[in-house]
N, C-alpha and C positions, 0 to 999 in steps of 0.2 A: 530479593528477587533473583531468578534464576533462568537464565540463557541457553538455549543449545545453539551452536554453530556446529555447520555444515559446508567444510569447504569446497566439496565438490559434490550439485546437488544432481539428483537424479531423475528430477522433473523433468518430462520433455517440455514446457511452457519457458523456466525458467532458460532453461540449458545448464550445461556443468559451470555455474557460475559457484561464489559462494552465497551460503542463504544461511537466518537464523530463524527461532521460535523466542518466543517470550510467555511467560508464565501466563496463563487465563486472564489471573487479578489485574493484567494490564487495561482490560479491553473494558469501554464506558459502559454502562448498562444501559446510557442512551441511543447507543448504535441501534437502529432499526432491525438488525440482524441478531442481536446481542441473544446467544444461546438457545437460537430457532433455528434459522434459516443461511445461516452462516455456512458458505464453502468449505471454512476448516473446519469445520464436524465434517464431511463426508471424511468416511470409516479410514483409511489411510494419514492422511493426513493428522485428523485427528487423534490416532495410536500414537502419533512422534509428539504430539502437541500434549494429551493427556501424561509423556513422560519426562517432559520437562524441568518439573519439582527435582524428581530423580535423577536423572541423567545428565541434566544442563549444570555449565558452570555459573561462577560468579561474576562479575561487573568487571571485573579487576582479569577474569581470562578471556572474556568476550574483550574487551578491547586489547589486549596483549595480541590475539588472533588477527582482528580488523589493521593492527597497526603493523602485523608480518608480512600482510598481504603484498605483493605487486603494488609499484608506482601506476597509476591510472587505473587500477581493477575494477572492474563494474563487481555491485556486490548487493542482493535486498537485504535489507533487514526487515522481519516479521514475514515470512510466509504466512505466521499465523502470530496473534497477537497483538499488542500495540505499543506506543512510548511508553516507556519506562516510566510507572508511578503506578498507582491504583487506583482504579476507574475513571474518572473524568480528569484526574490529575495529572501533571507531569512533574516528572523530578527532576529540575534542572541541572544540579547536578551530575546526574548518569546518565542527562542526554548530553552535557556538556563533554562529559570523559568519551561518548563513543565520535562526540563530533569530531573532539581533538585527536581522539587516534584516525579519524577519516581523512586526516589531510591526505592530499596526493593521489585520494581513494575516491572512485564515483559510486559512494554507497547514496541508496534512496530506499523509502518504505513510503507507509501510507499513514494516515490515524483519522480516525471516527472520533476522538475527541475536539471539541470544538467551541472551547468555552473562551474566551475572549484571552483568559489567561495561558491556556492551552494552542491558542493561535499565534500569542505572540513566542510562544518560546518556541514553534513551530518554523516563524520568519528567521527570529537565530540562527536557527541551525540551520538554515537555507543559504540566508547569507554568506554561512560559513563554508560552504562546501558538501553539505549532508542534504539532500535535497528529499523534502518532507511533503509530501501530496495529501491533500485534503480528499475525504472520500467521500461523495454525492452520493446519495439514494435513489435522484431521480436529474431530469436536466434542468430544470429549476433551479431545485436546488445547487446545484452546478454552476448558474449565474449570480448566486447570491456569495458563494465562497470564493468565484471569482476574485469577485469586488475587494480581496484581503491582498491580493497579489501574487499568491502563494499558487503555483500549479495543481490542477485539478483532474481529481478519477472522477468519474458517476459509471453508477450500473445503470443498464439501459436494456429494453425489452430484446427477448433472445432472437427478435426479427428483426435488426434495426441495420437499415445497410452498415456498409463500411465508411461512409461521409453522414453526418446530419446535424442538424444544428440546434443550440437551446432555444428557448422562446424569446430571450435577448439578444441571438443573432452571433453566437461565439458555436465557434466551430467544433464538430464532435468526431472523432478519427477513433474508431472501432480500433481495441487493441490486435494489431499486425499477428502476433501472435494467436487468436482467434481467426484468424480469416486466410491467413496462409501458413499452411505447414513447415515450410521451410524456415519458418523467423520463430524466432525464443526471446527470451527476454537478453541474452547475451550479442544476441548481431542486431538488438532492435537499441537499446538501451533510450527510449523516448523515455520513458517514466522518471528517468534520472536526470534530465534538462530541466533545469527549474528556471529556465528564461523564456523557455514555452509559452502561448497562447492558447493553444488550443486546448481542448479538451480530450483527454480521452478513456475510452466508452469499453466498459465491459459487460459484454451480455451476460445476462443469468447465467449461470451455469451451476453443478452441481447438483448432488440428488433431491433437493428440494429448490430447485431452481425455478419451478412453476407459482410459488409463492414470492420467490425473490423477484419474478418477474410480472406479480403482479403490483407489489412495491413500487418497479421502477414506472410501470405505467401510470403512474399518477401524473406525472408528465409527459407525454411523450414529445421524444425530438422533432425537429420538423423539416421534413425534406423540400429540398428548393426543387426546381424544376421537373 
């Protein structure tokens, strides 16, 4: 399997933090997105993601990179992609090496896999200091991943205020990064607290965003007041 890292990214979302890609073969084909409607297909993104085979290193320089990094560095892993293994799978092993080079480091990523065995080695690397967010499709589903302990994304319809809540009463906080200009993923660093609560919510976006947001309405959030 093959990596690209990106020490200094060019995202305005992210900010100049560092970012990586992971090979396609990562990503489940149970992900509701899974080679439709997925954000990293739109055209940019997916140019760096399609040259990953090509361009990205091995296991062994992605974590030499992660462990040169800065003491406390915010860092994602997977702009595009997912844990290390082949489709629903993980390989403990090469989540284990990128854990162990994240000491010191506030790296976080996300994954769509979500198989019971896939969730525990998910809490692992949490515990460890690699902070690994489960990805919702909808707010429902957001209170059922809950329930694992593990810190939670959902997409959510691209009208959904900035606060709203699941159907079981757990709080939804619009990524800051979507709703104010001035916040990146580098002065926001919520998605990297894996002792969080709350939820948090990213609308559609992208150029088939009008199906991803039909996806998320299958539940929709529920505003108090």
């Amino acid at each position: 399997m093959r990596y690209h890292f990106i020490l200094e990214s060019l995202n305005r979302k992210t900010g100049p933090i560092p970012v990586t890609y992971s090979q396609r073969e990562t990503c489940p084909p149970s992900c509701a997105h899974y080679r439709a409607d997925c954000y990293a297909e739109d055209y940019y993104t997916r140019l760096t993601w399609d040259k990953v085979p090509a361009r990205g290193g091995t296991l062994e320089d992605l974590t030499r990179s992660i462990a040169a990094l800065p003491e406390g560095q915010l860092w994602r892993m997977n702009v595009a992609g997912d844990l290390p293994g082949e489709g629903e799978t993980v390989d403990p092993v090469a989540l284990g090496a990128i854990v162990w080079a994240n000491r010191g480091r506030r790296g976080f990523t996300y994954t769509h896999k979500k198989t019971a065995e896939a969730i525990e080695w998910a809490q692992h690397a949490t515990r460890w200091g690699f902070t690994v967010n489960l990805s919702a499709d909808d707010a429902g589903e957001a209170d059922a991943l809950a329930e694992t302990g593990l810190p939670v994304c959902a997409i959510v319809p691209m009208d959904t205020p900035e606060k709203t809540y699941t159907p079981g009463g757990r709080t939804i906080i619009v990524c800051p990064a979507q709703t104010r200009d001035e916040v990146t993923c580098e002065t926001c660093g919520l998605c990297a607290r894996a002792d969080r609560t709350i939820i948090v919510g990213f609308r559609a976006h992208g150029t088939r965003a009008r199906v991803t947001d039909a996806k998320a309405r299958r539940i929709i959030p529920i505003v108090k007041g």
